[in-house]
N, C-alpha and C positions, 0 to 999 in steps of 0.2 A: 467839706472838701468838694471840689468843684468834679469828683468820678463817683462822690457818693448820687445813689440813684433809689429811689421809693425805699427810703429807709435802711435800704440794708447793708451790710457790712460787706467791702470788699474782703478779698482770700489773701492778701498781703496784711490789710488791718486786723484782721483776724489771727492771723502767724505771728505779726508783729508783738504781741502780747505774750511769744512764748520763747520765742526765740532769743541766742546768745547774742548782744553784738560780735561787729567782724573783729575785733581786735580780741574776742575770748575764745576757747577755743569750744567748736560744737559740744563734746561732753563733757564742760563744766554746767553747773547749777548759774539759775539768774536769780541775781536775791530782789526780791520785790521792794520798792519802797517802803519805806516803816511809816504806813498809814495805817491808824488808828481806827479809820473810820467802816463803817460794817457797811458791805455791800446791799441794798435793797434788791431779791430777786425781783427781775420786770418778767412781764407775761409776754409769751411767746407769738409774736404776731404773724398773719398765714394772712400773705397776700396772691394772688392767683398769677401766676406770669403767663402771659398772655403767648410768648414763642412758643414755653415748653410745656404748660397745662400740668404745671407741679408745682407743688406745695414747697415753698420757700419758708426753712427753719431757721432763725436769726440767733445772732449770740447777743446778750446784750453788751453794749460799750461799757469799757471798764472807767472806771475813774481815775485809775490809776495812770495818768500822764506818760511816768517813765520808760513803761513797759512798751509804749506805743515808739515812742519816740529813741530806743534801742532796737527795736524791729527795724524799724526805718532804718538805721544805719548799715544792717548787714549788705554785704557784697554782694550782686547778684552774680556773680563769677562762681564763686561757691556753691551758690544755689543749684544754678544750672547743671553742676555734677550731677547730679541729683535726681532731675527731673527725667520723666517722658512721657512722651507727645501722646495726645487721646484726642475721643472726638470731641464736637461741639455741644457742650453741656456747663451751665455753672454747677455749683457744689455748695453743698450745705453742711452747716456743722450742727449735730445733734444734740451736743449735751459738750459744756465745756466748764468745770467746777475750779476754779481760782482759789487759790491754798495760800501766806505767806512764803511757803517754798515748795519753787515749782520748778524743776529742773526739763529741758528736752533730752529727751533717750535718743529717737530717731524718728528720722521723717522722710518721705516720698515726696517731690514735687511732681505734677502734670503742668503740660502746657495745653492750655482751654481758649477759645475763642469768643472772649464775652460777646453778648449778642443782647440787643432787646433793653434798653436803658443804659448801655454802656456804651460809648463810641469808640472809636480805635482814636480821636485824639484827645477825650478824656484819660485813655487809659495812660496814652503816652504822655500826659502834662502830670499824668498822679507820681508812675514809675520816674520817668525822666529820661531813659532810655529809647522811646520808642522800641520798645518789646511787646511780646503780648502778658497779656494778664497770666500769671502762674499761682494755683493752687496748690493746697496741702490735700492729699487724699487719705493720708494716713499720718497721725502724729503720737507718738508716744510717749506718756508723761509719767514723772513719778511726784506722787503728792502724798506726805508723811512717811516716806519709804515702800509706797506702794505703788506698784502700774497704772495706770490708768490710758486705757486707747479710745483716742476720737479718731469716728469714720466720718467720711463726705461723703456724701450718697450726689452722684449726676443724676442731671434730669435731661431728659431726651428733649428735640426740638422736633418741631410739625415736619420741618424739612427731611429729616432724617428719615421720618414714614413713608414719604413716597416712595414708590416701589420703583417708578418712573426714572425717578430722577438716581434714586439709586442703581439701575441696571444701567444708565447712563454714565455715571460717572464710574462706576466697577462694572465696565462685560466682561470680567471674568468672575462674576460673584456665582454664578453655578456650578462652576467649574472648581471652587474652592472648596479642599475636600474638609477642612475645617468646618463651611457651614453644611456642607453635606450628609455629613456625620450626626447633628441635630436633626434631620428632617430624612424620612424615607421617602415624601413626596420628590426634595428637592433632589436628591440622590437618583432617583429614578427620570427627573426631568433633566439631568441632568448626565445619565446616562442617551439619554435619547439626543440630546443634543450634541453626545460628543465621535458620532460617527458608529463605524461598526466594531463591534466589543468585542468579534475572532482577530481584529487583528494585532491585538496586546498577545495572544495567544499564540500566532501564526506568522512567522516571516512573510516580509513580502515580498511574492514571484518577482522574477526575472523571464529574461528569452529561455535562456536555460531550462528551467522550471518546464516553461511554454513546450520546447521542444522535447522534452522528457516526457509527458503529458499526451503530446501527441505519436510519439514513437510506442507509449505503452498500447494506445489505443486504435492505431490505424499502422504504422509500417511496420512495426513487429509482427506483428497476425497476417498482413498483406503480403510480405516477404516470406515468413514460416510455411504458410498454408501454399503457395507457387510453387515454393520449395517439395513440400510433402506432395503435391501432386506429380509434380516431374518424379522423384523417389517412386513414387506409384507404377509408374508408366514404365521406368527402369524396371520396377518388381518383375510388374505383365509381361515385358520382352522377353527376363530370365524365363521366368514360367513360360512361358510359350515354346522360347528357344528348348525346353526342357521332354516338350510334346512333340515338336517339331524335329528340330535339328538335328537331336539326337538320336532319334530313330532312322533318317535319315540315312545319317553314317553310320551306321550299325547295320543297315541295309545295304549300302555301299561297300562294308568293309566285306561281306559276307560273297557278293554280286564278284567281287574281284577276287577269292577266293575260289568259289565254284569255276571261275572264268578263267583261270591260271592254274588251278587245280594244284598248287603247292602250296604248302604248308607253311605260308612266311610269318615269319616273327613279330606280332604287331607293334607299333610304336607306342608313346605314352598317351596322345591323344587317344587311340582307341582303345588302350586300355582302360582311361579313364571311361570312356562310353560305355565300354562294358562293364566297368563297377559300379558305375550310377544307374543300366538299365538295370543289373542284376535287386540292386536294393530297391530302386521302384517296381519291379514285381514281386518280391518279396513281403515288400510292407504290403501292394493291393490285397495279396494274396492274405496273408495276415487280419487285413480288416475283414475281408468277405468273411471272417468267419468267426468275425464280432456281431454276434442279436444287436441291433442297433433300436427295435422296439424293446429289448429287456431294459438297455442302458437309461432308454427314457422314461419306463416307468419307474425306476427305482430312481433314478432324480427328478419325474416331479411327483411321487412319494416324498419328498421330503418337503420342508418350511419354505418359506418364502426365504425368510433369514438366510437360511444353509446353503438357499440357491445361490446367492452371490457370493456366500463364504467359499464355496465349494469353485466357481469359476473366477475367484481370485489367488485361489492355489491353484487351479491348473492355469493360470497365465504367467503367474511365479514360474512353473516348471515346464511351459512355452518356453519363457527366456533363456531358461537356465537350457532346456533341449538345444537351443538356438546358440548359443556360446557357446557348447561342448560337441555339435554337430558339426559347426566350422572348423574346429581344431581335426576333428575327425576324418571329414572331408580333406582337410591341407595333406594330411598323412597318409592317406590312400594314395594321393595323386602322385606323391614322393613313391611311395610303394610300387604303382605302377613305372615312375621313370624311372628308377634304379630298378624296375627287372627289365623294361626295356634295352637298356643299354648296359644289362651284366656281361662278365664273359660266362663259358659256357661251367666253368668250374663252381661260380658262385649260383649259377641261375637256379641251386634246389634252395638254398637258404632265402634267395629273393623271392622264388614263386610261394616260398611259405612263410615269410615273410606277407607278402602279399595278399595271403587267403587271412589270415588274420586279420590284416585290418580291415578286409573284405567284413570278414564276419562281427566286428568291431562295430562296422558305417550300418550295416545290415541292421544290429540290436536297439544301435541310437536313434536311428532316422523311423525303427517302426514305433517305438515307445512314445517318440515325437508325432507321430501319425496318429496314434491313440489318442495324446492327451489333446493334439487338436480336434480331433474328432469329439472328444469327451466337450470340449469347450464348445463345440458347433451343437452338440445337443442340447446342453444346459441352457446354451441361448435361444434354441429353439420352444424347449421348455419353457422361457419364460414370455416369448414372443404369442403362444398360445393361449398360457393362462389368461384370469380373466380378473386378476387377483392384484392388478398395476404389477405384478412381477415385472416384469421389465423395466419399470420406471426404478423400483428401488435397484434391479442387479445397475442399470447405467450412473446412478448416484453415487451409490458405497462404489464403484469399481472407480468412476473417473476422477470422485473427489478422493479417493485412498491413492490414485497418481498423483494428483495434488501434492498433497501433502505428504509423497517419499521424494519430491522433487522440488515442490519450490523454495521451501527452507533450509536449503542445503547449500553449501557454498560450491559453487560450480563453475570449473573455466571455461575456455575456450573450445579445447580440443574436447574436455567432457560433454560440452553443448552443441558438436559436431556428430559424437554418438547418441545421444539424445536422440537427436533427429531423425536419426537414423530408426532407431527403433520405433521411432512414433508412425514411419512409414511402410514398414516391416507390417507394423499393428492392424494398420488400415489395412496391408491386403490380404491378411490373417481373417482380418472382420468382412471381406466382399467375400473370401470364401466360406464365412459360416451361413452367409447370406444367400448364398447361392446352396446349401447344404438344405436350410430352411427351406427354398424356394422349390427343390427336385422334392423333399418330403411334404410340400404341398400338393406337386401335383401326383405324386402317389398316392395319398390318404386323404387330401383334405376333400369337404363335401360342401354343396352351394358356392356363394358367392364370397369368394376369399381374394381373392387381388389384388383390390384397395386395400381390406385391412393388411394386407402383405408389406402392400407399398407405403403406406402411412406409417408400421412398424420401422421400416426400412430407412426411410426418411428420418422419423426420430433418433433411429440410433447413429447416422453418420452425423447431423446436426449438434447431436450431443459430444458426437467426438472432435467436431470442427471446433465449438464452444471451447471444449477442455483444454484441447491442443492450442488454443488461441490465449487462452489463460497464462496457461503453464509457460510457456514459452514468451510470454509478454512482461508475467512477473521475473521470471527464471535472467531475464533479459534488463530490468529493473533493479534485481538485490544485486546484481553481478556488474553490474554497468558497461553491458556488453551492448554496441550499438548496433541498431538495424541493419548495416552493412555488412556484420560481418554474417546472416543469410544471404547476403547477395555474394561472398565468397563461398562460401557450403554447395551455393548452384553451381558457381563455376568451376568446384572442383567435380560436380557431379555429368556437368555437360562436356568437359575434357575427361572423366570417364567415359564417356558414352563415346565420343573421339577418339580414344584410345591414346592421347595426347598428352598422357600423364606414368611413363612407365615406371620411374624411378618413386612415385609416391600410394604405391599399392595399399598404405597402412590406412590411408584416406578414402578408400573405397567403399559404394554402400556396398557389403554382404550381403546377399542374399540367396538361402540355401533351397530353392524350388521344390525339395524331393518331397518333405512329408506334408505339405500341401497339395502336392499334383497326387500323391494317394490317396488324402479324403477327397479332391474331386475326383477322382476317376472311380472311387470305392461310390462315392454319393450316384452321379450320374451313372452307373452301370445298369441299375434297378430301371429307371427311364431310358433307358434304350432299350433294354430285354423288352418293355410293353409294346415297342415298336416293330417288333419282329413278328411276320406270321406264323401260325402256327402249319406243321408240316413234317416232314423229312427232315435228320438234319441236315445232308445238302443243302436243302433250302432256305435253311433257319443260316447258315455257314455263309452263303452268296449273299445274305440280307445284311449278315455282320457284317462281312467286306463292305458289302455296298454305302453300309452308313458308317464303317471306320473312315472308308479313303472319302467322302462327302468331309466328314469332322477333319479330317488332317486336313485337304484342300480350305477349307474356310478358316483353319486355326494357321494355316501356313500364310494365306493372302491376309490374317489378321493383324500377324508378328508384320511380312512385311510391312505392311501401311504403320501400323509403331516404329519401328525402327525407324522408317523413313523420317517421319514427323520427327522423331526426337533427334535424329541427327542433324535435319533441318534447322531446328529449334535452339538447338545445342550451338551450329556455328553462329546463327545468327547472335544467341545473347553472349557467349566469346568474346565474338567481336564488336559488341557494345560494352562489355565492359574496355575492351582494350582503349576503345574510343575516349572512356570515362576517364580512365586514367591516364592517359595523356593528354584530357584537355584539365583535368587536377592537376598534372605536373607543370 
């Protein structure tokens, strides 16, 4: 035949021999011709094919005419069912044993692209169809009732090697996790080519993202910490006004008194003065007569550990002094205006009344006095040692805020008191600082200043940091945006305006008393070293002289605060007012 090529059997002449014609139906048996004659095995010829560098295994030609010539006839319609498509390789038949009956079971066709002695229009004058050449890759037969399976084994071609020409006609063969899975090399080259491997892991950002991102990192903390500073400045005015003004009037109430010589009734305002002077001499009086070196050696006798255990309960019962002092405070001041304005039948029930919650504000505010005190030593104690104490109390202290605050689910108004307290904190810690600083210059010996100031530096650093945290994640889980500290100021700078009457519940609190007793209890010691020694006339004209010196420079120091903040107050007012109407 004119497709036959170097001897060997095409994959149709070879099928031909086993196959039903089209008019039988595929699983009937093919009865062979009734020849007599005995097949001669021929020897297996192994010619080298030059495309594919494989061993070509031949079947020998049957003698058998019929068998060829009913192959030939079957439909390629049929076939085609059958088949599918592989690469470029012929196929060889291994072993094929010819029986008087020899039935087809089943068969697989491939479509193959002869190549290399075979032309595409031999193949098409053999077929008739112009097709491509179709092979058997699997045939299953039965010869005496028993199975029998021929395989075709493909032979690869030189072209198929090139690497070249394969990444050329498949770019995406790396990328195929089929051949990836064979090869750790290609898997990994293959990883490397396909970009970065967090982002099957990790959605990818938006502006959103973007400006979440930077709200955690720069206007949460820029905005909080503004915040916490003006709260500061508010603190100092109260405390000031607590040293100043109030003595003041208390001086004044007394001046018009002597100077009218009658006994008048006083109003609620100076009653309130006089129940706040009387509990701030009460608590100084109270400390003067706490050993303040016993308190320090018996805590720093103790562990390093204990130290920060110990000033993490007295900050616990800071707080708790501090929300049960305000309540305190509210109720006195009710106290005093309801016996101000009694008539005269009720005024024994109101002035006893009165002495009660007197004596009430009195037990709270000094217990508060103490355990700030208590806390001014322990941090003193560790500001000393030489042990990093101070590095673990600011750790376990800032990181145990942490984590009672940022995991929590937290609103609005609860992240307006928040704040609050975190400012409270801070002027709590310039007074231990300043507690620290008077029992350096009483006891301490050489050169201490810097290490003062280095201490002093780390611990507000550390609470800028934590505060900057807290408030940034607190502001993260809660999805509370930056803006809303830019309201917290503004309701802080129309407290300071006095611009806000109807929303008193939004007020920072802050109760001056049992602070202005540890500093006036701390600085007392350093002023007594100021005074000569003498008479005590002498000693008495020296007191005056450096009391009214202290009030004159704590009075010019309130006004220049207040000034500033009310300055400061209208002008950011009135930038937000600006804001929001050029938002609207």
């Amino acid at each position: 035949m004119s497709v036959r090529s170097n001897g060997r059997s095409l994959s149709f002449e070879i099928l031909s021999g086993y196959l039903p014609s089209s008019g039988e139906p595929s699983s009937g048996e093919v009865t062979p011709p009734r020849s007599k004659r005995k097949r001669k095995p021929k020897k297996k010829k192994h010619k080298a094919d030059g495309n594919a560098n494989a061993t070509l295994e031949t079947i020998p030609n049957s003698d058998d005419e019929a068998l060829l010539l009913r192959a030939q006839e079957i439909g390629f319609k049929e076939l085609e069912s059958r088949r599918s498509v592989c690469g470029t390789s012929t196929t060889v038949v291994d072993q094929v044993h010819h029986s008087p009956s020899v039935s087809c079971v089943s068969f697989e066709l491939r479509q193959r692209n002869v190549n290399g002695g075979l032309g595409d229009a031999d193949v098409a004058d053999e077929v008739g169809n112009k097709k491509e050449v179709q092979e058997v890759s699997n045939v299953g037969f039965k010869r005496d009732g028993q199975d029998v399976n021929v395989g075709f084994k493909g032979l690869e071609k030189e072209k198929s090697l090139d690497w070249n020409q394969v990444m050329k006609e498949n770019p995406g063969f790396l990328h195929d996790s089929s051949i990836l899975e064979k090869s750790p090399v290609k898997y990994f080259m293959g990883e490397l080519y396909s970009g970065n491997s967090l982002r099957s892991t990790i959605s990818v950002g938006n502006e959103k993202k973007r400006q979440r991102v930077y709200n955690s990192m720069f206007h949460v903390p820029w905005r909080c910490e503004r915040l916490i500073v003006a709260g500061f400045f508010v603190c100092l005015d109260s405390f000031l006004s607590l040293l100043t003004i109030m003595p003041a009037r208390i001086l004044m109430t007394i001046w018009k008194l002597l100077k009218t010589r009658q006994l008048l009734w006083p109003n609620a305002a100076e009653l309130a003065d006089f129940g706040c002077f009387i509990v701030l001499g009460l608590g100084v009086t109270s400390l003067q007569m706490i050993d303040i070196s016993l308190i320090y050696h018996v805590i720093r006798g103790q562990g390093t550990i204990k130290l920060y255990v110990v000033y993490n309960v007295l900050e616990i019962f800071d707080k708790l002094c501090q929300s049960f002092g305000e309540d305190v405070l509210q109720v006195l001041f009710n106290s005093a205006e309801g016996l101000s304005t009694c008539s005269k039948d009720n005024i024994t029930s109101e002035l006893m009344q009165f002495i009660l919650d007197e004596a009430i504000a009195v037990i709270a505010f000094v217990v508060h006095s103490f355990v700030l005190l208590a806390q001014a030593i322990t941090l003193s104690t560790c500001i000393i040692a030489h042990n990093n104490a101070l590095l673990a109390l600011l750790v376990s202290n800032n990181f145990a805020e942490i984590k009672s605050n940022v995991f929590k689910r937290v609103s609005k108004e609860n992240l307006h008191n928040l704040v609050y307290y975190d400012i409270i904190e801070r002027f709590h810690i310039t007074a231990f600082l300043l507690f620290v600083l008077a029992q350096n210059l009483l006891e301490a010996e050489g050169p201490w200043l810097s290490s003062f100031f280095w201490n002093a530096l780390e611990v507000y650093v550390c609470e800028i940091l934590i505060d900057a945290i807290k408030h940034s994640f607190l502001a993260k889980f809660n999805e509370i945006k930056p803006v809303a500290y830019s309201e917290f100021l503004e309701d802080l700078c129309r407290q300071i305006l006095n611009d806000k009457p109807d929303e008193r519940q939004k007020d920072l609190t802050f109760i001056p008393l049992a602070p202005a007793c540890v500093v006036i209890r701390v600085l007392t010691p350093v002023y007594a070293t100021l005074l000569p020694y003498g008479p005590f006339y002498w000693r008495f004209f020296w007191i005056i002289v450096w009391s009214s010196l202290t009030y004159i420079m704590l009075a010019i120091f309130k006004t220049l605060v207040i000034l500033l903040l009310r300055f400061l107050a209208t002008w950011y007012v009135n930038l937000r007012l600006r804001t929001k109407q050029h938002v609207d």
